[in-house]
C-alpha positions in Angstrom: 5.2 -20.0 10.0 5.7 -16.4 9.5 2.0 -16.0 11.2 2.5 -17.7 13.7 6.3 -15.5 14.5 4.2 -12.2 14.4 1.5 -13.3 16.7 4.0 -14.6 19.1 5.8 -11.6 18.6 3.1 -9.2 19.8 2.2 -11.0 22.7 5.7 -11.2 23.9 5.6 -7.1 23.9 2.4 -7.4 25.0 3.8 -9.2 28.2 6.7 -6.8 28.2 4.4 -3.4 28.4 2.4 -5.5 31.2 5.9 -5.9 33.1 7.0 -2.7 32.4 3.5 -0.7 33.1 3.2 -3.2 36.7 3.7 -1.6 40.3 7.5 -3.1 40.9 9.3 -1.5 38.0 7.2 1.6 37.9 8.0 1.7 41.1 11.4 3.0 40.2 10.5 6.1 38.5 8.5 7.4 41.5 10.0 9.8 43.5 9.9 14.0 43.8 13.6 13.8 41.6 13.5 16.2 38.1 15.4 16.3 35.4 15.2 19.5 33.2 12.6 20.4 35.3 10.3 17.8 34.4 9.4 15.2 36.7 10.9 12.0 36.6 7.7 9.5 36.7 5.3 11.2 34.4 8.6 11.9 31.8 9.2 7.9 32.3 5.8 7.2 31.4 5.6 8.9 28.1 8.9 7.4 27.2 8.1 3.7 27.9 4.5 4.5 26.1 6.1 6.0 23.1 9.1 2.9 22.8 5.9 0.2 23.7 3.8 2.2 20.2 6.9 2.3 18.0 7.6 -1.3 18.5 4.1 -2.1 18.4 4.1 0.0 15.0 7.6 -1.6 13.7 5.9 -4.9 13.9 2.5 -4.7 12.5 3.7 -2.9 9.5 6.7 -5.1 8.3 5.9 -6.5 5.4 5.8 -10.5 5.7 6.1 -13.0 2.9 3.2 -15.6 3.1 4.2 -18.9 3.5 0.9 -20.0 0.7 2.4 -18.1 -2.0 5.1 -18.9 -4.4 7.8 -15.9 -4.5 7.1 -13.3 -7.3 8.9 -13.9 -10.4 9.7 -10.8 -12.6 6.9 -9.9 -15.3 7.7 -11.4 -18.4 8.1 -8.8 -21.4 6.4 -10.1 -24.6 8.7 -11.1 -27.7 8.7 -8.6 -30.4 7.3 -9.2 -33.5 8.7 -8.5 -37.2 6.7 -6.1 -38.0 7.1 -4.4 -34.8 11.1 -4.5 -34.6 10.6 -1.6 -37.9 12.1 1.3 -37.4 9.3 3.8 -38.2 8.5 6.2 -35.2 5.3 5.3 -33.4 2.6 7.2 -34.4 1.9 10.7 -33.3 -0.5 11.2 -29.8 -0.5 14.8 -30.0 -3.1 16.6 -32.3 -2.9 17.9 -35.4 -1.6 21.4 -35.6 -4.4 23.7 -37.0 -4.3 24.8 -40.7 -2.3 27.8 -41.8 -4.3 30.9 -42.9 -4.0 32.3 -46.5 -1.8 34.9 -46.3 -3.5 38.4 -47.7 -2.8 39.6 -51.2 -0.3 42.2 -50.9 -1.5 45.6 -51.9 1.4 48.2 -53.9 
């Protein structure tokens, strides 16, 4: 089911970009007006381009549970022994520190 939402999904903004990229709505944006010195049509371009990729990019990448698979249950943590439940450190990882020299024999 979830599939089958996304797919319908993107074609619906499919359609939408179609409608919004077609002659009588872009039709409203042309004209010699500016704002901030930019023209209007080509600024009204790059904004319904940019909305039509970030919803395009919102949808693809939301993560969707598969309707096939069970939900993930928690890993389970295996019991602990008696002899493991001891309280003795675990053993060392680190190497060995090296041996001490003999100190030299003092001279009077």
């Amino acid at each position: 089911m979830h599939k089958e939402l996304r797919s319908q999904r993107l074609v619906a903004l499919f359609a939408g970009g179609w409608v919004l990229f077609n002659f009588p709505l872009l039709g409203l944006w042309d004209g010699d007006a500016t704002l901030a010195g930019i023209p209007v049509f080509p600024a009204a371009l790059f904004m319904l381009w940019l909305v039509l990729i970030a919803a395009l990019a919102w949808l693809v990448d939301r993560p969707t549970p598969r309707d096939d698979e069970p939900p993930a249950a928690a890993p389970r943590q295996p019991a602990l022994s008696a002899s493991s439940a001891s309280t003795a450190p675990p053993p060392s990882t680190s190497p060995a520190p090296p041996p001490a020299r003999p100190l030299p024999p003092e001279q009077a």
